[in-house]
C-alpha positions in Angstrom: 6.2 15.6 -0.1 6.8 19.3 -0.3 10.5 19.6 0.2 13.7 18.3 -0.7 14.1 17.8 2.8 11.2 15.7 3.3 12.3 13.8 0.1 15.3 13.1 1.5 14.0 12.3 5.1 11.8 9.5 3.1 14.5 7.9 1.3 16.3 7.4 4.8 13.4 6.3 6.8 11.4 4.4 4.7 13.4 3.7 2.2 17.1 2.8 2.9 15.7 2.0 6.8 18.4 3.9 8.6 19.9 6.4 10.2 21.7 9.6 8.8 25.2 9.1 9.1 24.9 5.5 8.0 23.0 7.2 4.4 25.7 9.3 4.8 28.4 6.7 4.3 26.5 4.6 2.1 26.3 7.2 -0.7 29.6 8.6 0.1 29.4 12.0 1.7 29.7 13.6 4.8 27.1 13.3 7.6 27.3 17.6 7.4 25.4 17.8 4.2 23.3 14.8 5.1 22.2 17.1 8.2 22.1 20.7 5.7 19.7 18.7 3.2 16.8 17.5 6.5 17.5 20.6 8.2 16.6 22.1 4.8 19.8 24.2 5.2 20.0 23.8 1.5 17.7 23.9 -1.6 19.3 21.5 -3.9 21.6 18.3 -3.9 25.3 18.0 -6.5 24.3 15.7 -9.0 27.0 13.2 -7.6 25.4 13.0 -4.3 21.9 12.6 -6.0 22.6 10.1 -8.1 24.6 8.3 -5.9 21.3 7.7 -4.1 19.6 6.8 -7.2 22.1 4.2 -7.9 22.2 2.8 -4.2 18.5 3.2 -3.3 16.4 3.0 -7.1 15.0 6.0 -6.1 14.6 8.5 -8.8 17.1 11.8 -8.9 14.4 13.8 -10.7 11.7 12.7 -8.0 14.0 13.6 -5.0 15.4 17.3 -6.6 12.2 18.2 -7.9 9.5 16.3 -6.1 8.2 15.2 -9.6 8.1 12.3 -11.9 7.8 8.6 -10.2 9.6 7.8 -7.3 11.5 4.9 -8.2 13.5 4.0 -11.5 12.6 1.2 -13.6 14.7 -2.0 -13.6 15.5 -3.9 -16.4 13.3 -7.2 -16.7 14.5 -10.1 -14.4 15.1 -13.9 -14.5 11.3 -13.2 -13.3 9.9 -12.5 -16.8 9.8 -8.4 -16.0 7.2 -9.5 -13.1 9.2 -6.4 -10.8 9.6 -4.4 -13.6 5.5 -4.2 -14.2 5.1 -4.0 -10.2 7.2 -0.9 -10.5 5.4 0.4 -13.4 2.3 0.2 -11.8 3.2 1.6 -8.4 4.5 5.2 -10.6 0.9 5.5 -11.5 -0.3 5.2 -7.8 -0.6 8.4 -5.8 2.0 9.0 -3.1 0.0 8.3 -0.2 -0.9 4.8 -2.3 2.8 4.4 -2.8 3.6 4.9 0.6 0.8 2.2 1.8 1.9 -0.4 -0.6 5.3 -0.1 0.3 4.5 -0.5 4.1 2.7 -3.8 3.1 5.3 -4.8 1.1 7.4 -4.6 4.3 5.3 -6.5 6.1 5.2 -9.3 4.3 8.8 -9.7 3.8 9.2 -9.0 7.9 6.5 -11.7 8.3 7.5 -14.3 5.8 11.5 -13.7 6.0 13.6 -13.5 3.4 13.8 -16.8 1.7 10.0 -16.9 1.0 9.4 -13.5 -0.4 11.9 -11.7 -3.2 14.5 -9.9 -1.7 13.4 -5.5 -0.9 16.9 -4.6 -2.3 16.0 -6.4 -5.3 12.6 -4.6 -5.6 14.2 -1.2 -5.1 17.1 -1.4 -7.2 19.7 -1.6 -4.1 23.2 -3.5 -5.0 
């Protein structure tokens, strides 16, 4: 992904699964600079904003500003014996378009299996 926009734009569609003002209000800032950062209206994010989506969404503030780095942050080890943590690890070394594929399988299984038979996606991506 080339821009911050279409950073951004991934982090609300495939990501957080939503729509712009509800991104919006879940990191806490106006729908206005929601619509500047898609529109790409702007070339950079405040540091609050960013890392407000790195804290709600695991996804990393260096990979959305800069388009570089992995896309998520790692998570500490779990009651799972750091099985999420070494999932996570080894999607960073995947190319994007891999990333992107595993992810949308990962979503299938959870929408196929529901949620008490498969790990909870917030879990997996660092949501609270």
């Amino acid at each position: 992904m080339e821009t911050l926009a279409d950073r951004v734009k991934w982090v609300i569609e495939d990501v957080a699964k939503t729509i712009p003002a509800h991104f919006a209000k879940a990191i806490g800032v106006g729908r206005a600079s929601v619509s500047k950062w898609l529109g790409g209206g702007t070339k950079k994010i405040d540091a609050d904003h960013v890392f407000a989506i790195e804290n709600r969404y695991g996804v990393s503030a260096r990979w959305i500003t800069t388009g570089k780095g992995p896309r998520f942050v790692r998570t500490p080890p779990d009651d799972d014996g750091g099985a999420i943590s070494r999932a996570i690890e080894t999607m960073e070394k995947l190319s994007p378009e891999a990333q992107d594929a595993v992810a949308k399988m990962l979503d299938e299984i959870i929408q196929h299996r529901g949620p008490n038979e498969v790990r909870d996606r917030k879990k997996i991506v660092g949501e609270n």
